[in-house]
C-alpha positions in Angstrom: 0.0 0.0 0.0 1.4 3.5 -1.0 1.6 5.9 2.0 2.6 10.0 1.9 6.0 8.3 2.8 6.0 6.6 -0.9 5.3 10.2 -2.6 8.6 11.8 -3.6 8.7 15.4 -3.1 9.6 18.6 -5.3 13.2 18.9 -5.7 13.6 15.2 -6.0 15.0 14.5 -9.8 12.9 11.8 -10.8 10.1 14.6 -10.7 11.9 16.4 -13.5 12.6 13.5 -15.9 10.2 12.5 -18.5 9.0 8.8 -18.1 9.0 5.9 -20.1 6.5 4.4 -21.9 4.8 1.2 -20.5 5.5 -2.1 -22.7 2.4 -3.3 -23.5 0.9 -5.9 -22.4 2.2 -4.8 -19.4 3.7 -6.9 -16.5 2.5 -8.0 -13.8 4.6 -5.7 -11.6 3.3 -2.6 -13.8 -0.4 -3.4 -13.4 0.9 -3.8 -9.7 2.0 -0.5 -9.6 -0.9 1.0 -11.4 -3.6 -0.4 -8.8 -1.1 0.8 -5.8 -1.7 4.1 -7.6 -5.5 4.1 -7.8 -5.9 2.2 -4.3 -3.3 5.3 -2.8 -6.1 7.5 -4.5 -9.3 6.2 -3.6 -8.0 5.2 0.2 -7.3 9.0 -0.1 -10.6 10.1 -0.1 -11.6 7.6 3.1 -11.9 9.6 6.2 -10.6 6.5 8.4 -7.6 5.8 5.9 -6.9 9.2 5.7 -6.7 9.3 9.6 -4.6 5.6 10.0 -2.5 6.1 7.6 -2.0 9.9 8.0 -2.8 9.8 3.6 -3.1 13.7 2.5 -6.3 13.6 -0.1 -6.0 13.7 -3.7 -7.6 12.8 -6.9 -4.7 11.7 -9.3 -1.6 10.6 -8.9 1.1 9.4 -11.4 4.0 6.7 -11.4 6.8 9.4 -10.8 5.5 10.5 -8.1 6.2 7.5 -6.2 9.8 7.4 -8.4 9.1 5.1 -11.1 9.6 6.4 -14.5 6.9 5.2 -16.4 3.8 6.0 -18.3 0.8 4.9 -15.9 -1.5 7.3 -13.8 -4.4 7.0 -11.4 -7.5 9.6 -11.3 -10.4 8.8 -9.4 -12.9 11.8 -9.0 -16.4 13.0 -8.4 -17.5 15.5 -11.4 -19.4 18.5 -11.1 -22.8 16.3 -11.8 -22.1 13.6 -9.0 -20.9 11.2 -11.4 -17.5 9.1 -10.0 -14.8 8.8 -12.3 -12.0 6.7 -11.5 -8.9 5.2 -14.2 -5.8 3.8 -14.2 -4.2 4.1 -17.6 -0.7 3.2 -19.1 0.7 5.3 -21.6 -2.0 8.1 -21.6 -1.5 10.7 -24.2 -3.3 14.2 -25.2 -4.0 13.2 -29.1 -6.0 16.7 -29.6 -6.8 20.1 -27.6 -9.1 22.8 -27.7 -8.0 26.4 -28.3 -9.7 27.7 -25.4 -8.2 27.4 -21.8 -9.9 26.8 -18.2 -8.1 27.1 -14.8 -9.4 26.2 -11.5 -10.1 29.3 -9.3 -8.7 27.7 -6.4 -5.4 27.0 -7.8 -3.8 23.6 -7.8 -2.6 21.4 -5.6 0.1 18.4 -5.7 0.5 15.4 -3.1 4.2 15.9 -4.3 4.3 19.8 -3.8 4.3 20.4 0.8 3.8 24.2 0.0 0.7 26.4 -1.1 1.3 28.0 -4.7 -1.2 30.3 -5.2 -1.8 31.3 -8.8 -4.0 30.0 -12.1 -3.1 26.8 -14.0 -4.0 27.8 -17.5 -4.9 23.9 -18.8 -7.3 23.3 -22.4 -10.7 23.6 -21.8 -11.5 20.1 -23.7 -8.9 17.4 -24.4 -9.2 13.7 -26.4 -7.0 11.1 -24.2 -5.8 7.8 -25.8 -4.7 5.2 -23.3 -4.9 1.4 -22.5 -6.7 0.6 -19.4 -5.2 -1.2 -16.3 -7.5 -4.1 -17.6 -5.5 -4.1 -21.3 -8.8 -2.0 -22.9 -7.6 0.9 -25.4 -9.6 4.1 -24.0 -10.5 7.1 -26.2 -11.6 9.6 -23.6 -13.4 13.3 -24.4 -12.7 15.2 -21.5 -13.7 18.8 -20.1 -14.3 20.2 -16.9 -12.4 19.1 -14.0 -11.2 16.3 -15.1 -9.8 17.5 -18.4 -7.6 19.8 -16.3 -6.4 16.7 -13.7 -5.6 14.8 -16.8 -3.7 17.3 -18.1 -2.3 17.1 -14.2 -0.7 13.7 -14.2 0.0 13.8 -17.9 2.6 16.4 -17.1 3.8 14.5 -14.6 4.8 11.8 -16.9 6.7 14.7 -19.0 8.9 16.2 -16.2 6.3 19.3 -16.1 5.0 20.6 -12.7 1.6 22.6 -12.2 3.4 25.8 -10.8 5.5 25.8 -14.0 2.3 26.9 -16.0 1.3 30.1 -13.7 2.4 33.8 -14.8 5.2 34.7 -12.5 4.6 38.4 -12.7 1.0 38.0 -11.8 0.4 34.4 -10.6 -3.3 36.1 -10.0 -4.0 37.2 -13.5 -6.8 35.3 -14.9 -5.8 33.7 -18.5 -7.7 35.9 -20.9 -10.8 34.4 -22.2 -10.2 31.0 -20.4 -13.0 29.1 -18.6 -13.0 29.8 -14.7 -14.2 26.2 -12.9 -14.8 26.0 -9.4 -13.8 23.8 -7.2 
């Protein structure tokens, strides 16, 4: 079971390094690894794990993170109409973006990031996914909303790309111009 003691922290190299793509079918220890990933998640959002295993919450969380290099990520969510979502993909990859942008108003968090960062992530409004599920099932995902922008998330986590590096150092408070605000 992954604990806040598996999570590597900012500053840590592997953080910085793109990862590796996942041979496919993958092996036993990658699908492994993938469900430690989604079980770290959802246990995450259990008030009693959260308490005995002193978890901090999240809702995605990719293989870096816990300092292995490869392509596989974990996002389990509720979305804005109730409705859970929850995947663990290898080898996920943006095929296609929208122009327009989106940003959460409350900034964005990282279970690898122990600090506060204030400022807007600008992230696509809308974004197609390809993947192959944790079950060997190629997924074609249309995604908006919430969970277009923790997709976009995790995915840079697999390219050596962290959240803050997206916000506007001269006004981390600027609002991206014409971009969609979503609450969270």
């Amino acid at each position: 079971m992954i604990t806040m003691d598996d999570i590597i922290r900012e500053g840590h190299p592997a953080l910085r390094k793109a990862a590796e793509e996942v041979a496919l079918p993958p092996s036993d220890e990658d699908k492994k690894t993938l469900q430690d990933l989604l079980d770290y998640v959802s246990n995450s959002q259990n008030p009693e794990m959260i308490e005995k295993y002193g978890l901090r919450p999240g809702i995605g969380l990719a293989a870096p993170q816990i300092n292995v290099s490869k392509r596989m990520i974990a996002i389990r969510l509720t979305d804005e109409k109730g409705i859970l979502h929850s995947y663990a993909l290898f080898n996920p990859k943006i095929v296609s973006h929208s122009i327009e942008k989106s940003y959460l108003t409350s900034g964005e968090g990282c279970l690898s990031v122990d600090r506060p960062v204030p400022g807007y992530v600008p992230r696509y409004a809308r974004i197609r996914v390809k993947a192959v599920s944790i079950e060997g099932e190629k997924i074609d995902l249309r995604l908006r909303g919430l969970l277009s922008i923790v997709f976009q998330h995790e995915i840079d986590h697999l390219n050596g790309i962290m959240f803050y590096d997206h916000i506007n150092v001269k006004d981390p408070m600027q609002e991206p111009e014409g971009a969609i605000a979503i609450e969270r």
